[in-house]
DOZATI-93853 format. One line per 2 residues: number of its first residue (from 1); for each residue x, y, z of N, C-alpha, C. Coordinates in steps of 0.2 Angstrom, whole numbers. Example, Ala and Ser with C-alpha at 12.3 -4.5 7.8 and 13.67 -1.06 7.14 Angstrom:
1	66,-28,39,62,-22,39,66,-16,39 | 64,-11,35,68,-5,36,64,0,39 .
END
This chain:
1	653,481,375,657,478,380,659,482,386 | 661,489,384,662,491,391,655,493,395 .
3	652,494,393,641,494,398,643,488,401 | 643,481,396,643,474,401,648,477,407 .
5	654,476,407,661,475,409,658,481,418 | 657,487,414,654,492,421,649,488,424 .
7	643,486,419,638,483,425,639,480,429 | 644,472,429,646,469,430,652,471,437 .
9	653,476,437,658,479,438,652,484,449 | 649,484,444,643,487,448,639,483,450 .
11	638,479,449,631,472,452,637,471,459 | 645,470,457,648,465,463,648,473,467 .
13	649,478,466,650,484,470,646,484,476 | 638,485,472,632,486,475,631,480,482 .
15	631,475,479,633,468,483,636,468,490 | 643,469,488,646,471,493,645,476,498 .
17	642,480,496,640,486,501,633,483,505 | 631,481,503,624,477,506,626,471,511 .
19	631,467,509,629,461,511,639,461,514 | 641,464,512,650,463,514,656,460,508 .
21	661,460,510,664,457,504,667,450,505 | 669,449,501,670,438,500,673,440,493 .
23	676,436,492,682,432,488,677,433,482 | 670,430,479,668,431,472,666,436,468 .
25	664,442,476,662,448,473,671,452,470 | 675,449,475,680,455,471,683,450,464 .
27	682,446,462,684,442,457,679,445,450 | 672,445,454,669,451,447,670,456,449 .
29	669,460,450,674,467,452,681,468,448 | 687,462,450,692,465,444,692,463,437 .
31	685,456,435,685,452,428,680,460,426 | 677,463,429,673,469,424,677,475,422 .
33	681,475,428,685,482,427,690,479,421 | 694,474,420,698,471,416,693,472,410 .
35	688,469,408,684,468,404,682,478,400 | 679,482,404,678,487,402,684,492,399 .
37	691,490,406,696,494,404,698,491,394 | 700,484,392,702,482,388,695,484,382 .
39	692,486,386,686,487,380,683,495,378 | 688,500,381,685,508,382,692,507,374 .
41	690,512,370,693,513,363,701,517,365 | 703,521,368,710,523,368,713,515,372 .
43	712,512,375,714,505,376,715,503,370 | 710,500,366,707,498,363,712,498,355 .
45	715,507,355,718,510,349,725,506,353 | 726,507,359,736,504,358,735,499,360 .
47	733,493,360,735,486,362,730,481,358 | 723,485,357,721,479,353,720,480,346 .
49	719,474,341,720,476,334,711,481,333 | 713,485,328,707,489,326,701,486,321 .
51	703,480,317,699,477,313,702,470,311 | 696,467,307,698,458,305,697,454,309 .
53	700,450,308,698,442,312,700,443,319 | 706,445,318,713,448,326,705,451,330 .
55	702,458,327,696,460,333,691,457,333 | 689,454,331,682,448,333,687,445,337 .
57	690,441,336,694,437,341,696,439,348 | 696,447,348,699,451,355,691,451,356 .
59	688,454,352,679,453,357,678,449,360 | 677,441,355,676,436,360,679,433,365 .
61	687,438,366,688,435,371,687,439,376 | 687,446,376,682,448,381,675,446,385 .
63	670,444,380,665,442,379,667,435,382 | 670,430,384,671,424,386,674,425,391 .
65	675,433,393,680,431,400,674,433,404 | 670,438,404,662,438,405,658,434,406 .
67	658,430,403,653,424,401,658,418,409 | 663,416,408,665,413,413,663,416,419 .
69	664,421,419,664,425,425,656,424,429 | 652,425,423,645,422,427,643,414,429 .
71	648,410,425,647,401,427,649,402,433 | 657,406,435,661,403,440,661,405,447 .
73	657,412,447,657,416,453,650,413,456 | 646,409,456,642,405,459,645,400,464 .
75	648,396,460,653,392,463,659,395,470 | 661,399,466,665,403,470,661,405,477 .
77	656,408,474,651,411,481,651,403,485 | 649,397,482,646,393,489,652,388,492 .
79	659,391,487,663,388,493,666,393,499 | 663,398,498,664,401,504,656,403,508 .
81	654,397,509,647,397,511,647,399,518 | 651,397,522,649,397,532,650,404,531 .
83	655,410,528,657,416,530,650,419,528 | 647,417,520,641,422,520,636,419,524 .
85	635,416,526,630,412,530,630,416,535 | 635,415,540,638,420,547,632,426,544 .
87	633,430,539,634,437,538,626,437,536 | 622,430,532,616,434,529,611,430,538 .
89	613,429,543,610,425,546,608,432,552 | 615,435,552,614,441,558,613,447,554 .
91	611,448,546,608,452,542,601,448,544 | 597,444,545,590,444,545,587,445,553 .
93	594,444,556,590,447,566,593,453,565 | 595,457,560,595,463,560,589,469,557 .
95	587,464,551,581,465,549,575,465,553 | 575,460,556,567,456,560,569,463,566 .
97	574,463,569,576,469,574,572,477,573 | 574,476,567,570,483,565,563,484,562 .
99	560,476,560,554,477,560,554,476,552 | 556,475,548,557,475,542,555,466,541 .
101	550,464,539,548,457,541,550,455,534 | 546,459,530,547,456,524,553,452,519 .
103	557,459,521,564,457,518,566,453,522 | 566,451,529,568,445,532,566,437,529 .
105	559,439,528,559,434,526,560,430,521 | 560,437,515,563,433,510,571,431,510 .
107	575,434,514,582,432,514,582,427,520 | 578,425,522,579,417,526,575,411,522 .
109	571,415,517,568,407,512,574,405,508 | 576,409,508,583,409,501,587,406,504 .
111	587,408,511,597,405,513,593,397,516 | 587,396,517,583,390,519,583,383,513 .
113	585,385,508,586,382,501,591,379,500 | 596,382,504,602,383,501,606,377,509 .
115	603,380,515,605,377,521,602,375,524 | 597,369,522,589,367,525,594,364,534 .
117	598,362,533,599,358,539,604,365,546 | 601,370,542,606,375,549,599,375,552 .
119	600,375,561,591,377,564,591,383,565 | 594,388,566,596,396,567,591,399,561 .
121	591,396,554,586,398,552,580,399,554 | 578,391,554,573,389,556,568,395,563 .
123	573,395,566,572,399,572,570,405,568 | 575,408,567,573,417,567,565,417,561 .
125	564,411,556,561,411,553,553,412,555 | 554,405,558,548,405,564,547,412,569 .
127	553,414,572,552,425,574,547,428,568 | 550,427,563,546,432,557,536,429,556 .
129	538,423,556,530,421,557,525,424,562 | 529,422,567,525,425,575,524,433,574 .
131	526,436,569,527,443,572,523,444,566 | 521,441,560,517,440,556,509,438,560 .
133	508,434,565,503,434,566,501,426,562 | 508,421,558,504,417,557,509,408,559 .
135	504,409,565,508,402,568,510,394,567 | 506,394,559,504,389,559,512,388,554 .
137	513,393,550,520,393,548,525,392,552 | 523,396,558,530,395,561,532,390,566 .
139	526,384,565,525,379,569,527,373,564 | 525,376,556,529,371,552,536,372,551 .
141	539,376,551,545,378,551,551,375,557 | 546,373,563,551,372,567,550,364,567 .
143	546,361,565,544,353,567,550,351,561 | 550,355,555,558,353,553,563,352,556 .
145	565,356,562,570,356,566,569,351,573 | 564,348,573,563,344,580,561,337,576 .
147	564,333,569,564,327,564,569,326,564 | 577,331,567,583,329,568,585,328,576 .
149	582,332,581,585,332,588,580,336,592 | 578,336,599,577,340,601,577,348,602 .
151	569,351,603,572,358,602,576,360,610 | 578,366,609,581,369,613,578,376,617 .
153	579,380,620,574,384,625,571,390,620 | 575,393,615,570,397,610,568,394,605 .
155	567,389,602,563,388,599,557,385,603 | 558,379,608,553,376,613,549,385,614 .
157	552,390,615,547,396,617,544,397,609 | 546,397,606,543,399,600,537,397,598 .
159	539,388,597,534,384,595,527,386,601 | 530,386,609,525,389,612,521,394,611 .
161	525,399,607,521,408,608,515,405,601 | 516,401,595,513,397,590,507,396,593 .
163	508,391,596,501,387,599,498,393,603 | 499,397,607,497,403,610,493,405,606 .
165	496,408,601,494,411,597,487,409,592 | 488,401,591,483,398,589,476,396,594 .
167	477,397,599,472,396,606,474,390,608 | 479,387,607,481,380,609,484,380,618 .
169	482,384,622,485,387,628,488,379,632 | 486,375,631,487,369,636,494,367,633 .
171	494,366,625,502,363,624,507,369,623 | 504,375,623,509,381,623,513,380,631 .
173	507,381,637,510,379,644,515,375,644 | 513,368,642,516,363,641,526,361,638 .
175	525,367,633,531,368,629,534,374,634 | 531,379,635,535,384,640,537,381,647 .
177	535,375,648,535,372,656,544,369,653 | 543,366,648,550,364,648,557,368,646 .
179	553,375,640,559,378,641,562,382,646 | 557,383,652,559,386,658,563,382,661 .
181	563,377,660,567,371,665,574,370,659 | 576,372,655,583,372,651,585,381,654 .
183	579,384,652,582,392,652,577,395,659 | 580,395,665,574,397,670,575,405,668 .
185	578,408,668,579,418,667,575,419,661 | 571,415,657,568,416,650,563,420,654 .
187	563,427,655,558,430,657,550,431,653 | 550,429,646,545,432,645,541,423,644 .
189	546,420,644,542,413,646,538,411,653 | 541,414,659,537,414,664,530,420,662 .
191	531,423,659,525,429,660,521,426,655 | 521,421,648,516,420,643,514,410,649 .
193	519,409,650,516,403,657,511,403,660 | 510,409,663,505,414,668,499,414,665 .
195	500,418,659,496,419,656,491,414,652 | 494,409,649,491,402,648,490,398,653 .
197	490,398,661,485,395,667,479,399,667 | 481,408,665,474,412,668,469,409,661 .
199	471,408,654,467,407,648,462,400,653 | 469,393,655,462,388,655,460,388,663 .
201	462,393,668,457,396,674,461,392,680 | 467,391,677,470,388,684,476,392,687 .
203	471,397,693,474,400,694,480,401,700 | 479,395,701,486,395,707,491,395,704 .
205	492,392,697,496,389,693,499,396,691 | 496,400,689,497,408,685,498,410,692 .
207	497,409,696,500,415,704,507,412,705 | 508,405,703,517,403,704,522,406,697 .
209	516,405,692,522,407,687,524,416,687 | 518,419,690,519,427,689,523,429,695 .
211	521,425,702,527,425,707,532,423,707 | 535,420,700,544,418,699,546,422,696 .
213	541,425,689,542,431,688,543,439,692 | 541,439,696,542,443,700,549,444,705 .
215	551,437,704,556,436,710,560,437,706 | 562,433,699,567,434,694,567,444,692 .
217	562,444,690,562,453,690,561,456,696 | 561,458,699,560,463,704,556,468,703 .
219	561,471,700,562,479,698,555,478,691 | 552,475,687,548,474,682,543,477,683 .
221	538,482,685,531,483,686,528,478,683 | 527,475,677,523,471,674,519,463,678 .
223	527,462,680,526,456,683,522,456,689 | 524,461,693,519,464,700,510,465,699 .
225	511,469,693,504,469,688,501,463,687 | 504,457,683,500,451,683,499,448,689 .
227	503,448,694,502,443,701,496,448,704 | 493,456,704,488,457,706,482,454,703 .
229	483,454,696,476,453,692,475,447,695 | 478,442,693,478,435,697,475,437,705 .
231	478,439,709,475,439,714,466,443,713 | 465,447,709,458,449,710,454,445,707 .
233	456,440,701,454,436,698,448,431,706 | 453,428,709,452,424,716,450,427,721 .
235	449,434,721,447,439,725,448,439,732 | 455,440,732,459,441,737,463,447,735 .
237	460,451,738,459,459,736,464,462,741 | 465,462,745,473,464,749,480,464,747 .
239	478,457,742,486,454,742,488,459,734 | 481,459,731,480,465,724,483,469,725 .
241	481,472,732,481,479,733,490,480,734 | 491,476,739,500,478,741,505,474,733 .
243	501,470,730,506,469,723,506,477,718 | 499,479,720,500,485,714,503,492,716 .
245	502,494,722,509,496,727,515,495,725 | 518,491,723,524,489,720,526,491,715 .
247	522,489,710,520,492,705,522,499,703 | 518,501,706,517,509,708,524,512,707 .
249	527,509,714,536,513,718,541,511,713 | 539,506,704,545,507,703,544,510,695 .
251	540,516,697,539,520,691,537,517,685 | 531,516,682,529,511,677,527,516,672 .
253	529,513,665,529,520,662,519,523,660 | 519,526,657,512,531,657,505,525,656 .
255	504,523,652,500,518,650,497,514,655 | 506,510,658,504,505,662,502,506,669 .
257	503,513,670,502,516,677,497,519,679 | 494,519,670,485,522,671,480,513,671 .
259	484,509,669,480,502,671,481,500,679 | 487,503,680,486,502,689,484,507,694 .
261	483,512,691,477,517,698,470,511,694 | 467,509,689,461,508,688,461,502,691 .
263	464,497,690,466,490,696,464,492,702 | 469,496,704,470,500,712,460,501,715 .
265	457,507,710,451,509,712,448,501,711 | 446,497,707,442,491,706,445,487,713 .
267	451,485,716,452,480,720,452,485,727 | 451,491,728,449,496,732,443,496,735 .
269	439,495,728,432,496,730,427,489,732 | 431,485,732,428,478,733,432,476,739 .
271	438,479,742,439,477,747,437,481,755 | 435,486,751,431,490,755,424,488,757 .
273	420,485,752,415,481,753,414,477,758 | 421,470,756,422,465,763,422,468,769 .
275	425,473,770,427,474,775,421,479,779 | 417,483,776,410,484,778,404,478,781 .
277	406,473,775,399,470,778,402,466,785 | 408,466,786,413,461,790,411,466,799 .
279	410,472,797,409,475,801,403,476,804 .
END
């Protein structure tokens, strides 16, 4: 009885230090420590009887206050539902944050059983798919959430980066087009925009979206980056040249800066061309 009483005693400890404390874990926490205390032998010699019917009976009701204690603390836990919720909800963007997908997503299938109608799940859910590579999850997961009300500008991204992902680039545009217009500052929604008009070759369209991007960022090398590709794309080799210039002056880190001297040299050497035979 005292093994039970500590374990018990240590399942709510453990608990608590992982996930915070609430009102059920401290209630097994004091039923084990009660349970254990009344059950270690020098207790046991001054207050409870030592043999006969009297100690069976002091057993069993040790043993029933245990037993209670695992019907009730269930309960207990889900009437303080919102406060774990709060807690196990920015426990999985803490996870996904870190890259720990796994455990995310077993603690959003769990708390998704328990709270099918919160969309915030559904969301960061649909994050762990996307990051998994499997869209087609994450595009079921969200059509849950658009069978009560419209979506809202990160999900509407999500479902987009989905289809993206699927090669679906026309209704990905499509779903980015309207998140932009709830969330215009969604920056990475102008730049996956862009990139789904260069997919179906419509390139003015990708020259508008990586030019808002640009406007919205300034300071962003990337965005400057994609407005050139676009332009060499249409080979308009000048406008390349003064976007990667930009580029350039606002110190782009290593990788990105070795993809724009090589931009630079290809839209260098083709506008050098023109400009020979012009001559």
């Amino acid at each position: 009885m005292v093994v039970a009483g500590i374990a018990v005693m240590m399942s709510a400890f453990l608990y608590s230090l992982l996930s915070g404390w609430e009102t059920w874990t401290v209630v097994c926490l004091a039923g084990g420590a009660i349970v254990a205390v009344l059950s270690c032998p020098p207790v046991r010699q001054k207050i409870g009887p030592q043999s006969g019917k009297k100690s069976v009976v002091y057993n069993l009701a040790l043993g029933a206050l245990l037993f209670v204690l695992a019907l009730t603390t269930p309960a207990l836990g889900s009437s303080f539902g919102p406060q774990k919720l709060d807690k196990a909800v920015k426990k999985s963007v803490f996870l996904l944050s870190s890259g720990d997908l796994e455990r995310t997503e077993h603690l959003l299938t769990e708390l998704l059983v328990q709270y099918p109608e919160v969309p915030e799940i559904r969301l960061n859910l649909s994050s762990v798919y996307l990051r998994k590579g499997q869209p087609e999850k994450a595009i079921s997961a969200l059509e849950e959430v658009k069978e009560h009300r419209l979506f809202n500008a990160s999900e509407l991204f999500n479902y987009a980066l989905a289809c993206y992902q699927k090669g679906d680039f026309k209704d990905a545009l499509v779903n980015l087009q309207k998140a932009l217009l709830m969330e215009p500052g969604l920056v990475e929604g102008w730049l996956y925009a862009g990139e789904c008009a260069l997919k179906l070759g419509e390139y003015k369209t990708a020259l508008y979206y990586f030019g808002q991007l640009a406007q919205i960022r300034p300071k962003l090398p990337l965005a400057h980056v994609q407005v050139a590709r676009t332009h060499l794309m249409v080979m308009d080799y000048r406008e390349a040249l003064a976007e990667l210039e930009k580029a350039m002056e606002l110190e782009p880190e290593a990788q990105l800066r070795q993809e724009i001297l090589k931009l630079k040299e290809e839209a260098g050497y083709y506008h050098g061309r023109i400009a020979e035979s012009s001559n």
